[in-house]
SEKE-898176 format. One record per residue (C-alpha): x, y, z; residue in three letters. Coordinates in steps of 0.001 Angstrom, whole numbers, padded with zeros to 6 digits, always signed. Each point is the difference from the previous one (the first is absolute). Layout:
N
XYZALA;...
This chain:
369
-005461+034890-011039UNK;-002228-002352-001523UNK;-000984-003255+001611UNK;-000411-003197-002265UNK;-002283-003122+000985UNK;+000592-002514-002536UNK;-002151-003252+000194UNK;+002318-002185-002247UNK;-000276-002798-001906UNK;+001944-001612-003213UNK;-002256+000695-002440UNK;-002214+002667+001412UNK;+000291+002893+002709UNK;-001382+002948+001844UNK;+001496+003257+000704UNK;-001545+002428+002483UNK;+001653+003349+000389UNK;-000571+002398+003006UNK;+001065+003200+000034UNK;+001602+002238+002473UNK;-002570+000429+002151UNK;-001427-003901-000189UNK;-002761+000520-003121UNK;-000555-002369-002838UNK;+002248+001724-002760UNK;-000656-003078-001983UNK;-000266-003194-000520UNK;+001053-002249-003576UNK;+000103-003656-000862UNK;+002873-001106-001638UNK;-000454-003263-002353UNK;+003394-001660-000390UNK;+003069-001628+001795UNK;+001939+001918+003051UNK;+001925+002096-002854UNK;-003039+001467-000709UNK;-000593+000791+003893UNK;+003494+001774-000081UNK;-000433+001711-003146UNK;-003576+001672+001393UNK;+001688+001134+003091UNK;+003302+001535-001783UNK;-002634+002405-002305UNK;-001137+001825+003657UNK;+001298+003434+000031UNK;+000547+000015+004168UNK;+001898-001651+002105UNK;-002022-002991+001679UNK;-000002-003075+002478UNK;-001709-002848-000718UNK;-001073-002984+001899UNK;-001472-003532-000990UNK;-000110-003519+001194UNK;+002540-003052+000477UNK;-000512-002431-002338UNK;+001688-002153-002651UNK;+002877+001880-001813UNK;-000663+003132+002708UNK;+003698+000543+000454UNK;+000540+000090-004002UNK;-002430+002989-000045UNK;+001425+001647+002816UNK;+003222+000133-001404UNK;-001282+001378-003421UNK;-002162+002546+001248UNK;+003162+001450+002803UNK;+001315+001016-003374UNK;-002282+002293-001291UNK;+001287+003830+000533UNK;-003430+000913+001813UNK;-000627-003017+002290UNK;+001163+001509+003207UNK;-001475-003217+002256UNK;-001168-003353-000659UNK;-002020-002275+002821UNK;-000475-003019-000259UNK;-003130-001370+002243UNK;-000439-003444+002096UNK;-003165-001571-002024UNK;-000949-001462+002533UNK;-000079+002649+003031UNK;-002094+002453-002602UNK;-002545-002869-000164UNK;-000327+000586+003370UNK;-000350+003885-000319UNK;-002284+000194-002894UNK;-002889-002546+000180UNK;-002478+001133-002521UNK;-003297-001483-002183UNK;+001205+002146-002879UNK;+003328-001571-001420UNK;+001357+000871-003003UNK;+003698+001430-001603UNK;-001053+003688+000175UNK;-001576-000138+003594UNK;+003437-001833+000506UNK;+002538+002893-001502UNK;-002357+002632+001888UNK;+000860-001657+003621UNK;+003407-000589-000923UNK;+000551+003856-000685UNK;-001942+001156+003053UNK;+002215-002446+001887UNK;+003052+001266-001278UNK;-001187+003434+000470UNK;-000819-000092+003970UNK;+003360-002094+000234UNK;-001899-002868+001224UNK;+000783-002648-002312UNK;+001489-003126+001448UNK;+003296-000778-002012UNK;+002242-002710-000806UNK;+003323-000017-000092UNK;+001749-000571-003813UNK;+002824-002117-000334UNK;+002412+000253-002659UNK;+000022-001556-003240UNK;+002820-002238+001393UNK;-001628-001555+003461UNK;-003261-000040-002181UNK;+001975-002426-002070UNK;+001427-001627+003077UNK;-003434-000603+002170UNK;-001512-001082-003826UNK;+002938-003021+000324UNK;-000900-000671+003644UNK;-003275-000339-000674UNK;+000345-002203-003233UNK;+002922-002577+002021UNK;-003163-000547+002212UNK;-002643-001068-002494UNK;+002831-002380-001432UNK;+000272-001171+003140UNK;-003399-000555+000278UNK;-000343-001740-003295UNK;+002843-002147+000948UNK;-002431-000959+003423UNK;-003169-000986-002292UNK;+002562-002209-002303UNK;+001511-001626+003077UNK;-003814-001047+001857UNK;-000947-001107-003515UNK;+002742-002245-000371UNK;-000425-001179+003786UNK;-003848-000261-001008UNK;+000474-001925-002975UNK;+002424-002701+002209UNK;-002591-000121+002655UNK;-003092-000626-002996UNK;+001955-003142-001453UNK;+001193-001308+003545UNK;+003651+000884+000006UNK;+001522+001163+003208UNK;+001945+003195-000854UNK;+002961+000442+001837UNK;-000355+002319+003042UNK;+001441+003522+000210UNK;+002412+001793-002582UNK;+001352-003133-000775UNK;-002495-000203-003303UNK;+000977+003024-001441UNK;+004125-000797-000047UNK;+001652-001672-003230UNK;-000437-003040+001632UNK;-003880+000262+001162UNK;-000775+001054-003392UNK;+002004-002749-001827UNK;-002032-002184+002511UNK;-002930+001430-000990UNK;+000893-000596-003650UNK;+000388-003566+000334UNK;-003543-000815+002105UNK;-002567-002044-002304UNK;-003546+001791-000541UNK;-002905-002334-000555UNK;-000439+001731-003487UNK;+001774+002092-001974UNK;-001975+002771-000078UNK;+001274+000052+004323UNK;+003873-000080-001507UNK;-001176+002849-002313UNK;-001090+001955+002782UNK;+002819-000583+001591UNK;+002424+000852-002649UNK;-001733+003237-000416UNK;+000148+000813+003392UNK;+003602-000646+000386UNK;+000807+002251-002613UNK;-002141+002834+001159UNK;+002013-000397+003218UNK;+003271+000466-001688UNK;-000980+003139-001502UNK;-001403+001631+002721UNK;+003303-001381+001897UNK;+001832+001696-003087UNK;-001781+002985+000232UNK;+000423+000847+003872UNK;+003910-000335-000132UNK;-000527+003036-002940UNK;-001853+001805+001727UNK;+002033-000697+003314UNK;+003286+001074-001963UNK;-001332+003526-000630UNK;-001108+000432+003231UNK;+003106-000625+001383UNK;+001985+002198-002180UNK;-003065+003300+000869UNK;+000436-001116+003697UNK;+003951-000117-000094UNK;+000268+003763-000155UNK;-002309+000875+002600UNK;+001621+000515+003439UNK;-003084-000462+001897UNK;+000132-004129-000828UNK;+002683-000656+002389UNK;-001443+002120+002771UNK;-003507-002024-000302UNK;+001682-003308-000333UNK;+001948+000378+003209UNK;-003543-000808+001900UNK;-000370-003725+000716UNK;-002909-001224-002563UNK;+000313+002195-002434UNK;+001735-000748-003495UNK;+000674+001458-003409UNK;-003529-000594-001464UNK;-002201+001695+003450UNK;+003284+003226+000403UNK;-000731+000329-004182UNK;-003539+000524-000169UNK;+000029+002217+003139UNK;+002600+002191-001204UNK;-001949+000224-003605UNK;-003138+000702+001818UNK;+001128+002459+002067UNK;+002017+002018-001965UNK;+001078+002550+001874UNK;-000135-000274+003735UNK;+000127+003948+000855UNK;-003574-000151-001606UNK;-001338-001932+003767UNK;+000038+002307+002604UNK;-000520-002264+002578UNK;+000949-003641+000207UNK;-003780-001079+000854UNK;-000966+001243-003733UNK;+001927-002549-001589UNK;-002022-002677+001779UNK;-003110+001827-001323UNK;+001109+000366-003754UNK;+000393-003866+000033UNK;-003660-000823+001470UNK;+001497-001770+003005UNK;-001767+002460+002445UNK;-003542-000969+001200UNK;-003099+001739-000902UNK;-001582+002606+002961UNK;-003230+000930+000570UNK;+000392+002491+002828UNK;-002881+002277+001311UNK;-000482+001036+003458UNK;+001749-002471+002788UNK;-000907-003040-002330UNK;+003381-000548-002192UNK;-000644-003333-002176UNK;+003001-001413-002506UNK;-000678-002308-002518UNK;+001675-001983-002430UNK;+003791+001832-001911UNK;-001289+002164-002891UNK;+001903-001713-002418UNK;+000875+002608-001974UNK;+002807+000515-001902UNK;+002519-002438-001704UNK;-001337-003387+000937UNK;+003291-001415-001533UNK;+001868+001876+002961UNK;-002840-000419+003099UNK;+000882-003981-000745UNK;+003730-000218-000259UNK;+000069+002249+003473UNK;-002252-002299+001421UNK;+002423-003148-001048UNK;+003060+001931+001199UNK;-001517+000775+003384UNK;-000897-004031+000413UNK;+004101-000712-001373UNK;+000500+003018+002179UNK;-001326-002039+003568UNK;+002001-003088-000590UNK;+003138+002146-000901UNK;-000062+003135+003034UNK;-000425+000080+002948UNK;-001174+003660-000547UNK;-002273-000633-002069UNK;-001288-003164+001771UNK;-000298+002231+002875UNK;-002031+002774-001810UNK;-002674-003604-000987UNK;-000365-001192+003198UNK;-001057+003762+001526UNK;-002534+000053-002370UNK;-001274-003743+000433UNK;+000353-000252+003583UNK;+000084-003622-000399UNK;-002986-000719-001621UNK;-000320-002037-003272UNK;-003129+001654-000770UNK;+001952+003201-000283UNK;+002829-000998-002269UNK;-000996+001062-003174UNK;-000966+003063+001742UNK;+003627+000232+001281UNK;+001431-000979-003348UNK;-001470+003045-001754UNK;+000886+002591+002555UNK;+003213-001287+000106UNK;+000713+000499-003831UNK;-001784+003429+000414UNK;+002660+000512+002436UNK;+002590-001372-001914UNK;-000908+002774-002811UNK;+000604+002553+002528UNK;+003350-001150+000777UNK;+000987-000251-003538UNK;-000962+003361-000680UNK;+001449+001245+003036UNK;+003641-001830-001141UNK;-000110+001425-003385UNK;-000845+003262+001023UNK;+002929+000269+002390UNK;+002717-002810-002039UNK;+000389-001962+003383UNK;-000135-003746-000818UNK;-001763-002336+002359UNK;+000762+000212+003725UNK;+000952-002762+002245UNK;-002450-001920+002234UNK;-001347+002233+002784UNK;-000512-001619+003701UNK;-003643+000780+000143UNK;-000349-002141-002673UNK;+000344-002714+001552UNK;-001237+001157+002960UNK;-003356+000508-002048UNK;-000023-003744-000899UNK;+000472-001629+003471UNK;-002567+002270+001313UNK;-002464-001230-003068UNK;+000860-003430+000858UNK;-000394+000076+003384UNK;-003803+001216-000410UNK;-000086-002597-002597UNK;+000368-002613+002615UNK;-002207+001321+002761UNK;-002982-000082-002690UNK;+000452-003690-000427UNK;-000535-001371+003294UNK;-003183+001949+000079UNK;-001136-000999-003249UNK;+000562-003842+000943UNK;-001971+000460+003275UNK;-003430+001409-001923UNK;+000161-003069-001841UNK;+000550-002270+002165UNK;-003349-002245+000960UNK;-001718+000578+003483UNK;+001119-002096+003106UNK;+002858-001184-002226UNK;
């Protein structure tokens, strides 16, 4: 069998071909879209695996090539973990194909898993509901900005951004009229990015709807449609984690380790993967504290008491929230009811709590006082 390492690209790729026995059999440039790509790999006379990097449009290709005759395996590597493998002065799309075939060819290439064109679709909606989102933020501190600049006290809270706050808002006098015609502007960019998210909220209601997993995730305290959604998308298939810690890991909440002999340092999370999901764990575990006692429990272990610690606590708790989501799909169980040592964990946290402070007032207390 042949094996294929295909540095692609939309107008231009490389194809290396290794034999049997791992020798160049070839290598060709292909000028043209991905068509072209599949077309050049249908005219090989053996059967062949192939193997080339994530990027845009990655799981279009996959699916195109998977129905060629011939291709009898297609990988699909992490960019960013071959970086790590192959650091090299000489860079360029044939060196690229070559390592991509040897890869594949001592099985040693690190893959990504390949949704289907469906969750592609649904992550692609997550995704754009948070840069409306986002858009509808900058329009809101511009509008607050713009108040502030011409010495009008906005009102405080959500209270702008109802029918009433904005008819208020409507009716304040600008020192000019080039300040009203900001403000006009403004007002109706915020009613179409208001406009937009209930669309795109509507469809992902109806994808979400026929997915059982959603009421299993939204049975734990803190977590709603819009953090159980983009975990289920994101995840895919739970049967793909082995173990509940690798869930933690494929959404960069575990720390960084740089281990060697009896030193063992951890760093900073690693931040990888889905940044969309890393932050709506981290705001279910916070909803999560002030809703469970298990959960509040599992944050006060981790912080012992100490403020300094709580962000520390706040991101292990949501990477141990993603283990217990996984853990629920996996088995169907919804969320269980509050365990004793729950709160047994926060009266013990709060008891060292309070033995800190007296010790903390007496080292700054003056002498002889």
């Amino acid at each position: 069998m042949l094996t294929v390492g295909l540095d692609v690209h939309f107008r231009k790729s490389s194809l290396c071909i290794l034999d049997s026995n791992g020798k160049i059999a070839g290598q060709r440039q292909v000028h043209g879209h991905w068509d072209k790509v599949v077309e050049e790999l249908g005219r090989l006379k053996e059967p062949f695996q192939i193997c080339y990097e994530a990027s845009l449009g990655y799981g279009h290709l996959y699916e195109q090539i998977g129905k060629l005759p011939k291709a009898k395996k297609t990988v699909v590597a992490h960019p960013g973990q071959l970086r790590l493998i192959f650091k090299s002065r000489k860079k360029n799309d044939r060196v690229d194909s070559q390592k991509l075939a040897k890869l594949l060819y001592l099985d040693q290439v690190p893959a990504v898993h390949v949704p289907s064109q469906e969750v592609r679709s649904w992550r692609a909606l997550i995704e754009w509901r948070q840069k409306i989102l986002g858009r509808r933020v900058m329009v809101k501190n511009q509008i607050r900005s713009l108040l502030r600049s011409c010495g009008i006290v906005p009102l405080k809270g959500n209270r702008l951004w109802t029918n009433k706050g904005i008819e208020w808002l409507c009716l304040q006098t600008f020192p000019t009229v080039y300040e009203a015609l900001r403000r006009d502007m403004l007002v109706s960019e915020f009613y179409e990015h208001q406009q937009r998210m209930v669309q795109v909220e509507e469809a992902l209601f109806k994808i979400a709807a026929g997915h059982p997993g959603m009421a299993v995730l939204q049975s734990i305290p803190g977590v709603g449609p819009r953090t159980a959604e983009a975990f289920l998308a994101y995840v895919d298939d739970a049967r793909r984690f082995g173990h509940g810690r690798d869930v933690g890991a494929y959404f960069g909440l575990v720390p960084c380790q740089d281990a060697s002999a009896d030193k063992n340092r951890l760093g900073h999370i690693t931040r990888e993967g889905p940044s969309t999901v890393r932050k709506l764990l981290t705001e279910a575990a916070w909803q999560g504290t002030l809703r469970s006692q298990r959960i509040k429990g599992h944050f006060a272990k981790v912080s012992g008491g100490d403020k300094q610690r709580r962000k520390i606590a706040l991101v292990a708790t949501a990477r141990w929230l993603s283990t217990v989501m996984i853990a629920m799909l996996k088995s169907g169980e919804c969320w269980r009811a509050e365990l004793p040592a729950a709160k047994t964990a926060i009266e013990a946290a709060t008891k060292q709590s309070v033995q800190k402070e007296p010790a903390a007032i007496e080292s700054t207390a003056p002498a002889g006082g």
